[in-house]
C-alpha positions in Angstrom: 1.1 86.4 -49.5 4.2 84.1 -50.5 7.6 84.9 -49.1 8.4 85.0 -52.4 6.0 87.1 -53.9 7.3 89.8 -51.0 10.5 90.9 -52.2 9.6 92.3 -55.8 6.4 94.6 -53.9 8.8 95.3 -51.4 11.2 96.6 -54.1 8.4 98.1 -56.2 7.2 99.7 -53.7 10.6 101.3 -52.3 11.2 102.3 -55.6 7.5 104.1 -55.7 8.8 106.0 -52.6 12.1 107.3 -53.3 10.2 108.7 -56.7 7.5 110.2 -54.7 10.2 111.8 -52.5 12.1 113.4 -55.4 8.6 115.1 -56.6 7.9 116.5 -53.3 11.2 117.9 -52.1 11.5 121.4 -52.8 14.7 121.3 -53.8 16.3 117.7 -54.2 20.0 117.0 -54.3 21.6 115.8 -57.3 22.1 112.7 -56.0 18.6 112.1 -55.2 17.6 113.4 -58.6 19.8 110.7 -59.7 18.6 107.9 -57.8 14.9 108.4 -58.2 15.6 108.3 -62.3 17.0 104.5 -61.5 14.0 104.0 -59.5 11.4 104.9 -61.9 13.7 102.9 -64.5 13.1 100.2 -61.8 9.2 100.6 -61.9 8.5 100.5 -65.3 10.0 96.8 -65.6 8.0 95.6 -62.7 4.5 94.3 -63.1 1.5 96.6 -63.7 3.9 99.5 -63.9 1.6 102.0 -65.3 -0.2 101.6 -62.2 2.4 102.0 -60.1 3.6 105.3 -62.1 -0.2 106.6 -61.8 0.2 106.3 -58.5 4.0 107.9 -58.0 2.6 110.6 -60.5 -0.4 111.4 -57.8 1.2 110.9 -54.8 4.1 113.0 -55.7 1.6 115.6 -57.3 -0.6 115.9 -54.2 2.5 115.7 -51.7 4.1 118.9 -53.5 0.7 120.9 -53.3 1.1 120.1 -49.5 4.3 120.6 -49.6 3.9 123.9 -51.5 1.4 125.7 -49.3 3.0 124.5 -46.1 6.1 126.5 -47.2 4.6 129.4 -49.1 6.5 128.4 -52.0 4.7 130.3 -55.1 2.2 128.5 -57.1 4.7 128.8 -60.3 7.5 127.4 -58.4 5.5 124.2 -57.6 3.7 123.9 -61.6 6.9 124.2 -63.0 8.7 121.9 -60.4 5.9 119.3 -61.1 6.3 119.6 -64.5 10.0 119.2 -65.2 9.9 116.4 -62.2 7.2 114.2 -64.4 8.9 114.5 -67.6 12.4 113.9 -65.8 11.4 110.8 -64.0 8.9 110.2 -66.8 11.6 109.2 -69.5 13.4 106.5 -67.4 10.2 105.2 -66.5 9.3 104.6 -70.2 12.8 103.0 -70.6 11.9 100.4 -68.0 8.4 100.2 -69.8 10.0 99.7 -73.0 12.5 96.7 -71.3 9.7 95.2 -69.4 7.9 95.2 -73.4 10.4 93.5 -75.2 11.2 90.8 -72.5 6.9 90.1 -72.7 7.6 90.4 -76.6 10.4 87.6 -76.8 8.6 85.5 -73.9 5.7 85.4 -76.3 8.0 84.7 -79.2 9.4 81.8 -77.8 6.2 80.2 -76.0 5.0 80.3 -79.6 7.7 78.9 -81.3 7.6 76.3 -78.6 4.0 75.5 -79.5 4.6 75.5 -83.6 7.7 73.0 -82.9 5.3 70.9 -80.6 2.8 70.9 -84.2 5.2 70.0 -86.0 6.3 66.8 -83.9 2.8 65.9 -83.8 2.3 66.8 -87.3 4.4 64.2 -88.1 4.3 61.7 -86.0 0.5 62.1 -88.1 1.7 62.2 -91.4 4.1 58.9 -90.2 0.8 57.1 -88.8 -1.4 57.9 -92.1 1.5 56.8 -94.7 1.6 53.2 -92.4 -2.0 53.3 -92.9 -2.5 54.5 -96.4 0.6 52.4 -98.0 1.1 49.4 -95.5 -2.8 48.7 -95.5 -3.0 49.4 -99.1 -0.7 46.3 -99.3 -1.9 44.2 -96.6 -5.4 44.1 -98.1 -4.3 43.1 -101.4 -2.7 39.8 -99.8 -5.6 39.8 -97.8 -7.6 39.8 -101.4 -5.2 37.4 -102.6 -5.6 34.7 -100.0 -9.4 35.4 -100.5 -9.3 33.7 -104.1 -7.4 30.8 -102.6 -9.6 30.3 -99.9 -12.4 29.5 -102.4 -9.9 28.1 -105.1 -11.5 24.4 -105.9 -8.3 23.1 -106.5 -6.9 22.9 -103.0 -7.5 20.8 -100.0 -10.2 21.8 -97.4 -7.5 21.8 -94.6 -4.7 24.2 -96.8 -8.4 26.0 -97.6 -9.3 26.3 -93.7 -5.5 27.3 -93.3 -5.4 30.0 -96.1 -9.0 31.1 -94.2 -7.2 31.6 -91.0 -4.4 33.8 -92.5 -6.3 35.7 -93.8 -8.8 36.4 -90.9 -5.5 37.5 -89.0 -4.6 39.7 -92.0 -7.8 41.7 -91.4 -7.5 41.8 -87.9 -3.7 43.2 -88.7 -6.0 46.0 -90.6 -8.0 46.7 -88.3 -5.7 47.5 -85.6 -3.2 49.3 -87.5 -6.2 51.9 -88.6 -7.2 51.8 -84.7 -3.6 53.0 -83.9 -3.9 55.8 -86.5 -6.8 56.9 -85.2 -5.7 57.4 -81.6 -2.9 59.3 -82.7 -5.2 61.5 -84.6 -5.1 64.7 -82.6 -4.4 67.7 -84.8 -4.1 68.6 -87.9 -2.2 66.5 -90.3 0.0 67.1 -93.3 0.3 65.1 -96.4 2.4 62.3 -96.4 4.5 61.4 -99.0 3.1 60.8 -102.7 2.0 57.7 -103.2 2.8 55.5 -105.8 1.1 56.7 -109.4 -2.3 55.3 -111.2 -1.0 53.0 -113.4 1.2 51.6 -110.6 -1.8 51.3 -108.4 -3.8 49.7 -110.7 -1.1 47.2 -112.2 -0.9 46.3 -108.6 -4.4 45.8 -107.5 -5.1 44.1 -110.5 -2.2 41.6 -110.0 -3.9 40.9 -106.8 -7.0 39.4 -108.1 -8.9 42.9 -108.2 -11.1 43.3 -111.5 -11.2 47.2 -112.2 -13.1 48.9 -115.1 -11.2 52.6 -116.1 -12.8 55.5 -117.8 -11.0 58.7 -118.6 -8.1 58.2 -116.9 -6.1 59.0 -120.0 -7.5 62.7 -119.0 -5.3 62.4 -116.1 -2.2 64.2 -118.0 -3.9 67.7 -118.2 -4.2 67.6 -113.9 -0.8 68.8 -111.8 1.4 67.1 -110.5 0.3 67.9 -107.0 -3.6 66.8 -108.2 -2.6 63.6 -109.1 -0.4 62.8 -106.0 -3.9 63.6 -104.2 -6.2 61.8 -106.8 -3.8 59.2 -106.7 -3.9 58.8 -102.4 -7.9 58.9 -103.1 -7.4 55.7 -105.3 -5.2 53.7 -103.1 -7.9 54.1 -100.6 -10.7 53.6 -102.5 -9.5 50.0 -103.9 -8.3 49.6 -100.1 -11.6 49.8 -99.1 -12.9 47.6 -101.7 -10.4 44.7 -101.2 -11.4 44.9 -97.8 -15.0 45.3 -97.7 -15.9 43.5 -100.8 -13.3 41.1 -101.6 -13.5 40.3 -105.3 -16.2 42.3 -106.4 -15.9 44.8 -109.6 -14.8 48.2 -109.3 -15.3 50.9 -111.6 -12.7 54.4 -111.7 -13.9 57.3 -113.9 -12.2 60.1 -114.4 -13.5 63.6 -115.4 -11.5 66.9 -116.3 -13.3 70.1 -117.2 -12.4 74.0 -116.9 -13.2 73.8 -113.3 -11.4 70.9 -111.6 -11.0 67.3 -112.1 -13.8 64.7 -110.9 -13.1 61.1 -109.4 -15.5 58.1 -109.1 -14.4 55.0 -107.5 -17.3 52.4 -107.3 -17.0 49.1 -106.1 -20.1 46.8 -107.0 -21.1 43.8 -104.4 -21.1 40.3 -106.8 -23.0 37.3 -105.5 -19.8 35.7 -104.5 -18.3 38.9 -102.7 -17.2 37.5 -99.3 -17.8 39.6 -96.6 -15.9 42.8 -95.4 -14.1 43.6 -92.6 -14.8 46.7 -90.2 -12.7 49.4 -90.5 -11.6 52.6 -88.6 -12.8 55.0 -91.4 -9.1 56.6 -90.7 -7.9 57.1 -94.3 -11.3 58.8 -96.0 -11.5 61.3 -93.1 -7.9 62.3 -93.0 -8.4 62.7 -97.3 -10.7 64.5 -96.9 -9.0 67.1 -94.7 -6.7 67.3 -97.5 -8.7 67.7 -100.6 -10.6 70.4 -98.5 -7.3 72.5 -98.0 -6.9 72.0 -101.3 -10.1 73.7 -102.4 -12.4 70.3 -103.3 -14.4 68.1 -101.4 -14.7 64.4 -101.1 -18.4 62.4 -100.0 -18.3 58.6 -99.7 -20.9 56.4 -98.7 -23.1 53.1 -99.9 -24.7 54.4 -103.7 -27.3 51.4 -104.8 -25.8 47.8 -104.5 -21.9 49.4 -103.9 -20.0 51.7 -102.0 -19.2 55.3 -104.2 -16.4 57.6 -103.5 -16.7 61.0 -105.4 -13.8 63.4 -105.0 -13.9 67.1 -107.0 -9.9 68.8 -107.0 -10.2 72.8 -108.7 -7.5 73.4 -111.8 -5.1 74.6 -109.7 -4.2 72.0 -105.9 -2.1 74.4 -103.7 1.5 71.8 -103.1 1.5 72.9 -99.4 -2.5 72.6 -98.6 -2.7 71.0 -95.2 1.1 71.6 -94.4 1.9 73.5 -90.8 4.1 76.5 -92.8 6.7 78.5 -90.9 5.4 81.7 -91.8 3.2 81.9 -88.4 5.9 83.1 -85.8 5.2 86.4 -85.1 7.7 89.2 -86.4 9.9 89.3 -82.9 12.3 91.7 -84.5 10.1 94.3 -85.8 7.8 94.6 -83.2 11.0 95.3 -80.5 11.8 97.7 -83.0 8.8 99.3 -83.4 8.9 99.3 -79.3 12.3 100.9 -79.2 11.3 103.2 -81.7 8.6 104.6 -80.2 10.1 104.7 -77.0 12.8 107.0 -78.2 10.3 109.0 -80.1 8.3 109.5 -77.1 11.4 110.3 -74.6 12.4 112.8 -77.6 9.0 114.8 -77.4 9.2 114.7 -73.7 12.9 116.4 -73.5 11.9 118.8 -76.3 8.4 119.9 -74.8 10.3 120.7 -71.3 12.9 122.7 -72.9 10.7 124.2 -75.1 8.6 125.2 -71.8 11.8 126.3 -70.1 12.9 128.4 -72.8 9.2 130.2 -72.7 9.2 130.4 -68.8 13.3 131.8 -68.7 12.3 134.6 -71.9 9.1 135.5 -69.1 11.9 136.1 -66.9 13.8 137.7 -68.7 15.7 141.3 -66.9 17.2 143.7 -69.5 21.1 145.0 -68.4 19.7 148.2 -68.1 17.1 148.0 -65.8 19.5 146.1 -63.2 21.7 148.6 -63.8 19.3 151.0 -61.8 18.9 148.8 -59.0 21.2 149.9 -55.7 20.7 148.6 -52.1 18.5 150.7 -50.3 15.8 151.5 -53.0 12.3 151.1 -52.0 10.5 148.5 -53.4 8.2 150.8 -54.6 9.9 151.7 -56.9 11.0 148.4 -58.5 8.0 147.6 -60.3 8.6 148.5 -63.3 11.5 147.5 -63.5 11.6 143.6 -62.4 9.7 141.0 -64.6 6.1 139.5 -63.9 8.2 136.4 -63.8 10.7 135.2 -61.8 13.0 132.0 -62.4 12.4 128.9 -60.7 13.1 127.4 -57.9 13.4 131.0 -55.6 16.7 130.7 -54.1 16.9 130.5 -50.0 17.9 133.4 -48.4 18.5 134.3 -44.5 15.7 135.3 -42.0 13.9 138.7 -42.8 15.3 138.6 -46.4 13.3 137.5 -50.0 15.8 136.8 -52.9 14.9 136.1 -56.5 16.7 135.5 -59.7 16.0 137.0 -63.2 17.7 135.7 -66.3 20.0 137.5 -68.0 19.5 136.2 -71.4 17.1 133.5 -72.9 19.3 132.5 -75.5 21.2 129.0 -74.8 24.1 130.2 -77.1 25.1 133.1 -75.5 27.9 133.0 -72.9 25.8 134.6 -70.2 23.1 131.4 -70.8 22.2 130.5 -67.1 22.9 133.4 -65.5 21.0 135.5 -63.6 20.5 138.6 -61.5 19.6 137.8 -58.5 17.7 140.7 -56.2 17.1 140.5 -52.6 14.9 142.3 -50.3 14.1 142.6 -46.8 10.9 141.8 -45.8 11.1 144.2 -42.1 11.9 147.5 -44.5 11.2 146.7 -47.8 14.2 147.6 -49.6 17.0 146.1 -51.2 19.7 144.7 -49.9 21.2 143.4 -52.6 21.7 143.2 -56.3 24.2 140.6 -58.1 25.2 138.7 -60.9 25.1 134.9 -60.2 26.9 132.5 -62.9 24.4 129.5 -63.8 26.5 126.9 -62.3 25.9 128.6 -58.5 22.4 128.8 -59.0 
């Protein structure tokens, strides 16, 4: 075992001890009393504390059986002493329990926040990689497209030709690493960037480029949310991406479909005899959209359709604004659960104080000797004939007496309101003559 590791079993288990001790002693001082309550306080925040209270419970229960018999102590004396000992020591323990609870609670709490903020970074340092790649490749493969109609432009030398070639080769490579770099940092989930820039926008752009793009029904495009354009609009940009990359100067085709149900996109780009050829990609952009559209309730397949390449995307009526987003409302309700802790805690330590003194009370009206009959008790009377006159029960614990002599206490009244509450008539006999040799009044405070 660690030196370390030593000094809390040390603790738990000197705490364990003085608890056991306060079960078993017959009758334990006040200060005792005391100092086993801290310790099975002390217990209860420890580790595996309800197996350490099990085990103070059974000790201390078996040691005051032992104990019991080895004095002659009557049975009732020990039940109730065990009883009133458990619940007693029981309560603080729970405290602890309750501590030890909250601190696991908030350690919890904060491991997790830890984690969501530790999302979140990566989250965005996401979202930051997939906007370069959406928006800076969106551009960078239009002048790619661009320097792809001057590369074959009759009018220019073969060297500027050769040159413009070169350019743009590096262009692609320029691509191709950037959607590389996306893709290692591609390790969670992402959330959506910001929107993009609009159809029209898009298309004005592409077009300006050299790109030669067909539209049907994208007039329909004003019924869809704002939110299912942003989305439809992020599918475009990487649709004519794609094309400009992969098949430089060959026609694409956009139709648009809005029903009850959701909006449809097509995007098909169309090889052309004098397509050049494309460049590899990272397939970065059409697997992170498609994350998104399928938050968003849709889907989105992509793949070569007949002489082209097809990308199909379906949005529902309604696109959820935060689809995809890492939301705060995962943290874990910290403050109502320590309440709920505390709560029950003091509930429980409430039950435990009321069953005891409910179980007092019915144990002390058992005991209970009328004025009366301890009126007709004198020193000297025989035993004998004291039996109908003392209770079955006597009060707990049996007070000591000196050698050859057997002293027990009777309550005077069961009522806690009355002034006489705690006392009691206490009645002592010899044990060599059987007879009494003494019958007084004791206030509750010399018991």
């Amino acid at each position: 075992m660690r030196r370390r590791d030593r000094g809390p079993l040390l603790v738990q288990v000197a705490a364990t001890a003085v608890v056991v001790a306060s079960m078993v002693w017959p009758r334990p001082a006040l200060g005792l009393v005391l100092a086993a309550a801290a310790c099975a306080f002390v217990v209860g925040t420890r580790r595996r504390a309800v197996a350490w209270g099990a085990a103070a419970f059974l000790l201390g229960a078996a040691g005051s059986v032992v104990v019991g018999v080895a004095t002659d102590r009557p049975w009732q004396d020990g039940l109730s002493a065990l009883v009133f000992s458990t619940g007693s020591l029981g309560v603080p323990w729970l405290c602890g329990l309750s501590v030890q609870l909250v601190q696991r609670t908030r350690r919890q709490a904060a491991a997790h926040a830890a984690e969501l903020r530790r999302s979140r970074r990566a989250a965005e340092r996401l979202a930051l990689a997939e906007n370069l790649h959406d928006e800076l490749g969106h551009s960078l493969s239009l002048v790619a497209l661009t320097l792809a109609r001057l590369e074959v432009d009759p009018s220019m030398s073969a060297d500027t030709r050769a040159s413009v070639g070169a350019a743009r080769s590096r262009l692609s490579e320029a691509v191709a690493r950037l959607g590389e770099s996306v893709s290692t940092l591609r390790d969670g989930k992402a959330v959506p960037p910001p929107r993009p820039a609009e159809f029209t926008a898009l298309i004005q752009g592409a077009r300006e480029a050299g790109a030669d793009i067909t539209l049907h029904g994208v007039e329909q495009l004003s019924a869809v949310s704002g939110d299912g354009r942003s989305l439809l609009s992020r599918v475009l940009q990487e649709a004519l991406t794609n094309a400009a990359r992969h098949a430089p100067g060959a026609p694409v085709e956009v139709e648009v479909s809005v029903a009850a149900s959701g909006t449809t996109m097509v995007v098909r780009n169309r090889n052309s005899p004098g397509a050049g050829p494309g460049e590899p990609s990272s397939g970065t952009g059409l697997a992170s959209l498609s994350d998104h559209v399928g938050n968003a309730g849709g889907w989105l397949d992509s793949g070569v359709s007949g002489d082209g390449f097809t990308v199909e995307v379906f949005l529902p009526g309604s696109v959820d604004p935060s689809a995809g987003n890492l939301g705060d409302g995962h943290g874990r309700p910290v403050r109502r659960t320590v309440a709920a802790i505390l709560a029950t805690t003091a509930a429980v330590a409430l039950v435990v104080l009321g069953g005891l003194q409910v179980f007092s009370q019915g144990m002390r009206k058992e005991a209970v000797m009328g004025a009366e009959d301890f009126a007709r008790i004198h020193p000297g009377d025989p035993v004998a004939e004291l039996q109908g006159l003392l209770p079955d029960r006597e009060l707990s614990p049996r007070p000591t007496a000196a050698p050859g002599t057997e002293c027990r206490d009777y309550a005077v009244t069961a009522s806690l309101f009355d002034d006489e509450a705690g006392d009691a008539y206490r009645i002592c006999v010899s044990t060599d003559t059987g007879t009494v040799t003494g019958a007084d009044v004791v206030r509750g405070d010399r018991r």
